[in-house]
N, C-alpha and C positions, 0 to 999 in steps of 0.2 A: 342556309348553306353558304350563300355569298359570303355574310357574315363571317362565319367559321374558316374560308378559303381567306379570307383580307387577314384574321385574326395569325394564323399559322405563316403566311407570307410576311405578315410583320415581323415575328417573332424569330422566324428565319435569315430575318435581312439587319433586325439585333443580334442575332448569335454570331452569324459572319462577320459584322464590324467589330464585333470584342473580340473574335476569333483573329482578324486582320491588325490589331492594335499593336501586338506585340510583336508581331513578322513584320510592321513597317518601321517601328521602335529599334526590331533590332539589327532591322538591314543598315540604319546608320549608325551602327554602332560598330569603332575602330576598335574598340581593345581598352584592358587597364593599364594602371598606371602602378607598373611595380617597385619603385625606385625613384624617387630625385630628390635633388638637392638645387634649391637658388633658381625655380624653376617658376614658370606661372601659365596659365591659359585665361586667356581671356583679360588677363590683369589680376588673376586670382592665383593665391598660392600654390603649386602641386602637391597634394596628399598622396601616399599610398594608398590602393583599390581606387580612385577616383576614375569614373566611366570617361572618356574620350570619347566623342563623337564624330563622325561627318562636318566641316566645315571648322572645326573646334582648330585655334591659332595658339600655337607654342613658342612659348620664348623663354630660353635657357642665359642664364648672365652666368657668372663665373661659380657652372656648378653643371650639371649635369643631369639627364631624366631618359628612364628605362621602361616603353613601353611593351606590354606584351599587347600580341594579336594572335586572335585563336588559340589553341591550344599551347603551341611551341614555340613560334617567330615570335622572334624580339627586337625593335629598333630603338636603337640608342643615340640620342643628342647630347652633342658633346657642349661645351662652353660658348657662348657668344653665338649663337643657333637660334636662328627664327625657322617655322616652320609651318604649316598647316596639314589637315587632313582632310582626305576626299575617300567616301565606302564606291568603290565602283561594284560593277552586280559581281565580279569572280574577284576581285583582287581589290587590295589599301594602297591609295596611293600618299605618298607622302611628298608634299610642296614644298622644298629647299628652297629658302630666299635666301640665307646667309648662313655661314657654319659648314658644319659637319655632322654625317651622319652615319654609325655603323648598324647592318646587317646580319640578323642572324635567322636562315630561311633552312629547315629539316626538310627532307624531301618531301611530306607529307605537309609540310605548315602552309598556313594562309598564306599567300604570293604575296608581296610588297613590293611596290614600285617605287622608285624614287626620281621628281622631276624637278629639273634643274634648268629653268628656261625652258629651250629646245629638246634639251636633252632629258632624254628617259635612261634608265638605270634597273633592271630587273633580274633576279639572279638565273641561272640558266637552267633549265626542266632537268627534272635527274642527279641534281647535284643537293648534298650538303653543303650550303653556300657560306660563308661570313665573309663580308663584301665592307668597304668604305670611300663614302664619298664626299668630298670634299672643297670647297668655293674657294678659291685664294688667288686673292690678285686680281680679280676678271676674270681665272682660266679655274679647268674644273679636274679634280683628281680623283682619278679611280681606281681602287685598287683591293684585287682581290685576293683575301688570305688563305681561305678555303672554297673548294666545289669553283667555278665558273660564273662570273657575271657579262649579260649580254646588253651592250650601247644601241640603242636607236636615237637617230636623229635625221630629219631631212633625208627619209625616204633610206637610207644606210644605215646598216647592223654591224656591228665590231663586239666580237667576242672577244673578252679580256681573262685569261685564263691564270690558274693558282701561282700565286707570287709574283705576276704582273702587274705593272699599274703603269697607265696613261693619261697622258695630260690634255685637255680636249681645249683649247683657247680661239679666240676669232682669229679669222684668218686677216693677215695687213699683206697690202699690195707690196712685194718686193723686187716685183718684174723678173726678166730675169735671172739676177740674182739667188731668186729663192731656189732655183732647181736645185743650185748646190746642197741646200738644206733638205731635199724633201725626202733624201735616204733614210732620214731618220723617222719619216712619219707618212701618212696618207691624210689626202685633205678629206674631209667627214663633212659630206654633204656639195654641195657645189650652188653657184650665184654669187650674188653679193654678197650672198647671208653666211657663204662657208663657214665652216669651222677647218682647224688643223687637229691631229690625234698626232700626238708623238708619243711612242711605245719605248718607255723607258726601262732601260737593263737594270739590274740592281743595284750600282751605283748613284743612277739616276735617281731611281726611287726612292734612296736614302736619302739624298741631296733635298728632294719635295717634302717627303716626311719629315726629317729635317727643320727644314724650314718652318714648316707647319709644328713644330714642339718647338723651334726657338722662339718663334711667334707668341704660341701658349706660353713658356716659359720663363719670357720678357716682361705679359701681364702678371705672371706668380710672380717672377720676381718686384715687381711692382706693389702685388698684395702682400709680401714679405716684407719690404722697406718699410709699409706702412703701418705694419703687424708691428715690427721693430720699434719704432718712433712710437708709435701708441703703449709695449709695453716699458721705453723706456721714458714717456712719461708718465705710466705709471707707478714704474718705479721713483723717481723723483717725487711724486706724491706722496708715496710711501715713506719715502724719508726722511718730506719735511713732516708729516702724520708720526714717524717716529721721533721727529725732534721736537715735536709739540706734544707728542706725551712723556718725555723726558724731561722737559721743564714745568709740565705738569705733577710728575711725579716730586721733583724737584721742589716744587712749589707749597708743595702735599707736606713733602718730609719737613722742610721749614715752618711751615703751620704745624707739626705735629712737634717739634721742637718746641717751639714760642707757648704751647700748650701747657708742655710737660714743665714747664719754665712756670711758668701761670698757674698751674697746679701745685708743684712744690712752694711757691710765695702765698700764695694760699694757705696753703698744709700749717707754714709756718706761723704764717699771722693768725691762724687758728689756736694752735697751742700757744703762742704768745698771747692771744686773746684769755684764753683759761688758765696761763698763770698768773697772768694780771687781777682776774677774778679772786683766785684763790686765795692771794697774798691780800686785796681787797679788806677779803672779810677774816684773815688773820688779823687784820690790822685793825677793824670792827671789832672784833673781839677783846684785843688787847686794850684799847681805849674804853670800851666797856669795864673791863677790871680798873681803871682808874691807871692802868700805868702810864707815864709817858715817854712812849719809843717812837722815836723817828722812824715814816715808815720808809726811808733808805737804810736804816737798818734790818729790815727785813729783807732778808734773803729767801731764794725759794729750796721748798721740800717740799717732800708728800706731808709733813708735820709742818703744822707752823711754828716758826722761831724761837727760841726764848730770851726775852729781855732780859740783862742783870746791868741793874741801877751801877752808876759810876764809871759804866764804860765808857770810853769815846766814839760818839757816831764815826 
């Protein structure tokens, strides 16, 4: 009976760990990978479907990579984007070291977090979100295109609501001074360690975003320059490759020339070879008959010559 009791409690406490395998496999598991281009994890290329896990490090160079989580949320890293991931038990948090990152959260989709330093970054309960955030400069941009995204940091919450975006940068001692400026913004957090949040109007926002695509489009233009110069040394290649098979051909037709040249002298010393035969053995013949004909007097035909005595060679 003991027996029987140890046998079933074994076999119970194997079913549970293969039962437990795949619920602790898939609690760290962030989501696929639907999309990238110029992308790598870990130093490894990004494939499409490839699993992302918990802990797993992303780095995007001049290109781009589109994760899904859960069902519907998608986050997107844009160009020059280092990143990591972290499974917390209700929500993805994603680690922003450098770059940029956009959001896209359904009411229903898995939660995503996005942490940047101090700063946390989550879309607001209730909302169809699409949110982006952004490092540039030392200061951090936030900005929400649809639904509501909500800021914590250092104990303060700022809700940043649709077609707003805020700029969150350390706060520098201005004394003072600084009151004049502080209509445009609320300090976010407070100590040494503040931050500033300046809530910029749509001008403002243009002017950041802005920035941030002249920035991008300084490197493009940089990868253009050098797209340029690559295809116009290719072309230059191409042309001396076309002038080296032009003097090749060139070279072709004068061998084919000097040939036809070589064939004809040929040709010729051929039949002159076989009239020389032929007249040969006229002239064999005709010394056989006892006559004697110079054989400069023999002339060529398909018939050989006729001698008549008296004439002059």
């Amino acid at each position: 009976m003991k027996n029987l009791v140890w046998h079933v409690s074994l076999c119970a406490l194997l079913v549970g760990a293969v039962a437990a395998v795949p619920a602790v496999a898939g609690s760290a598991v962030i989501g696929s990978v639907a999309g990238s281009m110029n992308a790598t994890v870990a130093g490894q290329a990004l494939l499409p479907n490839t699993t992302i896990f918990s802990g797993d490090s992303l780095q995007v160079r001049d290109g781009v990579a589109v994760i899904a989580v859960g069902n519907s949320s998608r986050v997107i890293f844009g160009r020059d984007t280092v990143a990591s991931f972290l499974r917390e038990p209700n929500e993805i948090t994603v680690l922003l070291s450098q770059g940029n990152v956009s959001m896209l959260h359904p009411n229903d989709g898995t939660p995503v977090r996005v942490k940047a330093g101090q700063i946390s970054i989550t879309p607001a309960p209730g909302f169809k979100t699409l949110g982006e955030v952004a490092m540039l400069n030392g200061s951090l941009v936030v900005t929400a295109k649809e639904g509501a995204l909500q800021v914590d940091g250092q104990g303060v919450t700022k809700n940043v609501a649709k077609g707003q975006t805020i700029v969150i940068s350390p706060k520098t001692d201005r004394g003072k001074s600084g009151a004049g400026a502080a209509g445009a913004g609320a300090t976010f957090g407070g100590g040494s360690a503040a931050l500033e949040v300046a809530t910029l109007g749509a001008a403002g926002a243009a002017a950041i975003l802005a920035g941030v695509a002249m920035s991008r489009a300084g490197t493009a233009s940089s990868n253009a320059n050098a797209a340029i110069a690559a295809a116009n040394t290719a072309a230059s290649n191409a042309s001396a490759a076309t002038s080296a098979a032009n003097a090749a051909t060139s070279a072709a037709n004068a061998a084919n020339s000097t040939a036809t040249s070589a064939l004809s002298a040929a040709t010729s010393a051929n039949s002159n070879a076989a009239q020389a035969a032929f007249l040969a053995a006229c002239a064999n013949d005709l010394l056989r008959t006892s006559n004697t004909a110079s054989v400069n007097q023999i002339s060529g035909g398909s018939q050989c010559p006729t001698y008549n005595p008296g004439t002059t060679p």
